[in-house]
MARKE-762095 format. One record per atom (N, C-alpha, C): x, y, z; atom name; residue number from 1. Coordinates in nm, 4 decimals, m for minus. Example, Ala and Ser with C-alpha at 12.3 -4.5 7.8 and 13.67 -1.06 7.14 Angstrom:
2
+----------+----------+----------+----+-----+
|       c1 |       c2 |       c3 | at |   i |
+----------+----------+----------+----+-----+
|   1.3190 |  m0.5690 |   0.7800 |  N |   1 |
|   1.2300 |  m0.4500 |   0.7800 | CA |   1 |
|   1.3200 |  m0.3300 |   0.7800 |  C |   1 |
|   1.2850 |  m0.2250 |   0.7080 |  N |   2 |
|   1.3670 |  m0.1060 |   0.7140 | CA |   2 |
|   1.2900 |   0.0030 |   0.7870 |  C |   2 |
+----------+----------+----------+----+-----+
END
This chain:
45
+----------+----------+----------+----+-----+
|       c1 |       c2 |       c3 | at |   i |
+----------+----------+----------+----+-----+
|  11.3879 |  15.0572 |   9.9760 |  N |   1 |
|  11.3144 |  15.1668 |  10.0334 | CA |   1 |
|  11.3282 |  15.2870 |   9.9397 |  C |   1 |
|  11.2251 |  15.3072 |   9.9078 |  N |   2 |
|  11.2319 |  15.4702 |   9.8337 | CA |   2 |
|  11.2835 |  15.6149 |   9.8933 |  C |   2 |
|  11.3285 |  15.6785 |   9.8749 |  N |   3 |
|  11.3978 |  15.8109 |   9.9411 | CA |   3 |
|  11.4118 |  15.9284 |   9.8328 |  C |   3 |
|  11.3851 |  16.0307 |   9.9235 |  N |   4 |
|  11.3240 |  16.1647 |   9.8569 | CA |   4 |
|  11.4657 |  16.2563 |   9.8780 |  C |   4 |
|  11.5584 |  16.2979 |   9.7915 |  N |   5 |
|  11.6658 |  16.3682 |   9.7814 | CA |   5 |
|  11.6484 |  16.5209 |   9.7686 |  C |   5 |
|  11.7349 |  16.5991 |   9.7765 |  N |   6 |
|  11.7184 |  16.7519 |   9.7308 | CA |   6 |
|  11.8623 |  16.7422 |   9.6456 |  C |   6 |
|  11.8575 |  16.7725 |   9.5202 |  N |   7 |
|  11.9651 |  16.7686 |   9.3944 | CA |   7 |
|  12.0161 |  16.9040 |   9.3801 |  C |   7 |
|  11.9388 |  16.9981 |   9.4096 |  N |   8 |
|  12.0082 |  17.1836 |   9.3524 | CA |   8 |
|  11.8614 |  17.2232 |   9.4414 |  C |   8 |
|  11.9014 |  17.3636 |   9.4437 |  N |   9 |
|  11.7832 |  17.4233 |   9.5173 | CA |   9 |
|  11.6691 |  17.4260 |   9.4980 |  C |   9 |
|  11.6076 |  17.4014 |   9.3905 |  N |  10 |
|  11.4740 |  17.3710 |   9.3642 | CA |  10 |
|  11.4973 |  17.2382 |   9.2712 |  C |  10 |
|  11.5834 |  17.1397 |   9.2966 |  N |  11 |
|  11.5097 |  17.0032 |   9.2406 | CA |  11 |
|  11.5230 |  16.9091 |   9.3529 |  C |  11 |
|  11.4120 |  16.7582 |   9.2979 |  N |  12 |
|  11.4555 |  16.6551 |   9.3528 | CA |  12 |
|  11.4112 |  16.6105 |   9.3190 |  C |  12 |
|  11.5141 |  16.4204 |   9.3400 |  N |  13 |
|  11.4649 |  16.3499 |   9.3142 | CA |  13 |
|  11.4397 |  16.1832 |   9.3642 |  C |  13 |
|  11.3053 |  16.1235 |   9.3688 |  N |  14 |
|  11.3140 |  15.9649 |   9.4014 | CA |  14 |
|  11.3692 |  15.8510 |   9.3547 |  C |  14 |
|  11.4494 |  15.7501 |   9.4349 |  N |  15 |
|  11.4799 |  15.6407 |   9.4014 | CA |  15 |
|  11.4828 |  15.5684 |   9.4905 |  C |  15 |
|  11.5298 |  15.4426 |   9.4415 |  N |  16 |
|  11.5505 |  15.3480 |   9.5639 | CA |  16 |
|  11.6864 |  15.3451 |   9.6055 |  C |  16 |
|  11.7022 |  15.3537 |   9.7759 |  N |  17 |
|  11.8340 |  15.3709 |   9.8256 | CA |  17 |
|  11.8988 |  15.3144 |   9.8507 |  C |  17 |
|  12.0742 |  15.3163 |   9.7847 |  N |  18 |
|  12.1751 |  15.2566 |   9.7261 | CA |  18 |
|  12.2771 |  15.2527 |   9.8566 |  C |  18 |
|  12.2173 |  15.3519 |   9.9552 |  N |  19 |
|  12.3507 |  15.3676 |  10.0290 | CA |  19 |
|  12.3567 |  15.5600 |  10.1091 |  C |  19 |
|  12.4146 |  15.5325 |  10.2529 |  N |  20 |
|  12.4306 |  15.5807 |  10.3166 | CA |  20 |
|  12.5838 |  15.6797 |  10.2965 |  C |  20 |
|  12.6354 |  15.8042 |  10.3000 |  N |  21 |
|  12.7412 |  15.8566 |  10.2691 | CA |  21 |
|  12.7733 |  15.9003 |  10.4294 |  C |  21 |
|  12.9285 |  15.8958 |  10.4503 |  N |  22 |
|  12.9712 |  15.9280 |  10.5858 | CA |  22 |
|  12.9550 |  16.1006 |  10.6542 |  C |  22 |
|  12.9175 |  16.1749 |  10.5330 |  N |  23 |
|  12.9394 |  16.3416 |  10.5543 | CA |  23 |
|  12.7110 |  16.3595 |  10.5634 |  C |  23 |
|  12.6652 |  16.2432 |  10.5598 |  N |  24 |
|  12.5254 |  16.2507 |  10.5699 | CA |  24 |
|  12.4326 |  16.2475 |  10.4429 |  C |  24 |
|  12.5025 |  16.3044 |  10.3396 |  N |  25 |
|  12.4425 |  16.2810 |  10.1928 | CA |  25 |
|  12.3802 |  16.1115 |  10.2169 |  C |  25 |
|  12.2677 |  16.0868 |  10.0856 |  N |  26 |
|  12.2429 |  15.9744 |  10.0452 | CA |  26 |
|  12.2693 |  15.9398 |   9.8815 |  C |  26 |
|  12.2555 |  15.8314 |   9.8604 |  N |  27 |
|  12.2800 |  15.7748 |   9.6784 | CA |  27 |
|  12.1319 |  15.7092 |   9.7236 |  C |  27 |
|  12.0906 |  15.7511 |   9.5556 |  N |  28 |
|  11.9853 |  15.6764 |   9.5255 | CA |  28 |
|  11.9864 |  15.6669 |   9.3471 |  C |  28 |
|  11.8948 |  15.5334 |   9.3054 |  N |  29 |
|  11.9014 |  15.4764 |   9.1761 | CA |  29 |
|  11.8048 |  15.5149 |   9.1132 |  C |  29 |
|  11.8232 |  15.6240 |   9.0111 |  N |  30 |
|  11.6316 |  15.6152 |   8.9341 | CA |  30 |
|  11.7111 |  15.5969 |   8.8192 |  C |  30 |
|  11.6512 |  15.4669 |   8.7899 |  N |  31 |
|  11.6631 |  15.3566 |   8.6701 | CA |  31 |
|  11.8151 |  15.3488 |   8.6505 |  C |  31 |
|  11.8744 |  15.3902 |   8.5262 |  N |  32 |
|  12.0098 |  15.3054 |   8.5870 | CA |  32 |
|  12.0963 |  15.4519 |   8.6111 |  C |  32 |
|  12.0374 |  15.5577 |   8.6804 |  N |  33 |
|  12.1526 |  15.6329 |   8.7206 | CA |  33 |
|  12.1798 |  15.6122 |   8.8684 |  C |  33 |
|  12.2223 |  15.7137 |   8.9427 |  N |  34 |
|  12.2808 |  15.7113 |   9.0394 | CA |  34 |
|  12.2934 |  15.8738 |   9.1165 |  C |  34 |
|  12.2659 |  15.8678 |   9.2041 |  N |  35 |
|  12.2124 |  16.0535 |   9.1970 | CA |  35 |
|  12.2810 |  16.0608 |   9.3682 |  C |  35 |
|  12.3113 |  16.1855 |   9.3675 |  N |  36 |
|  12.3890 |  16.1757 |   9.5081 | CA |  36 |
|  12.3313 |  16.3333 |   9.5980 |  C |  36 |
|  12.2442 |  16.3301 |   9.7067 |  N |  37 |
|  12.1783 |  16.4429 |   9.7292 | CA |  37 |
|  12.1714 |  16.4499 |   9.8972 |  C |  37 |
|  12.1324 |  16.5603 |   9.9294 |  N |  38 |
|  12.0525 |  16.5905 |  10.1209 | CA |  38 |
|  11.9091 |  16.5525 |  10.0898 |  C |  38 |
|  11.8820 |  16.3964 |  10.1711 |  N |  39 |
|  11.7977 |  16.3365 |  10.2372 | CA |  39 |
|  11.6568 |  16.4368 |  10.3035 |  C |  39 |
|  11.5444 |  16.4047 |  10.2204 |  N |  40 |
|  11.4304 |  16.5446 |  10.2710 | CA |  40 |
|  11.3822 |  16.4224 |  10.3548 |  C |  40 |
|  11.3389 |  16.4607 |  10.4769 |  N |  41 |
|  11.2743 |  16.4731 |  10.6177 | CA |  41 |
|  11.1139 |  16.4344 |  10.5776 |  C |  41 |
|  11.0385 |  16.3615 |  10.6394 |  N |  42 |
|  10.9118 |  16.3005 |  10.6198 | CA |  42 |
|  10.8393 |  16.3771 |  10.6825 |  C |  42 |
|  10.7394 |  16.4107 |  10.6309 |  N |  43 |
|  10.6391 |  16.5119 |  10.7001 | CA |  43 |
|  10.5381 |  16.4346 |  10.7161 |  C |  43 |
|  10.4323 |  16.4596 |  10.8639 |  N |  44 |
|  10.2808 |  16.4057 |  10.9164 | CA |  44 |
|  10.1793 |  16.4481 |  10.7443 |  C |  44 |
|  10.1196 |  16.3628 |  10.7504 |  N |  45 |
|   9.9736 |  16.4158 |  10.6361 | CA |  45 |
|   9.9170 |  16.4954 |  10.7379 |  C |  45 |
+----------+----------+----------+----+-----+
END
């Protein structure tokens, strides 16, 4: 599943998700890193 992160106050970024963190953060993989961020919220079109 793809997932949309917030990295610093004005970045972010997509990957596919690696994993759930206990404090609510997510990990996600774009290509072979590993990025650790607050999970952005899906908005209606």
């Amino acid at each position: 599943m793809i997932r949309t992160i917030q990295i610093g106050k004005y970045s972010t970024a997509q990957g596919v998700l690696v994993r759930q963190l206990p404090n609510g953060l997510i990990v996600i993989r774009t290509g072979q890193k590993l990025l650790t961020g607050r999970p952005i919220s899906k908005r209606a079109a």
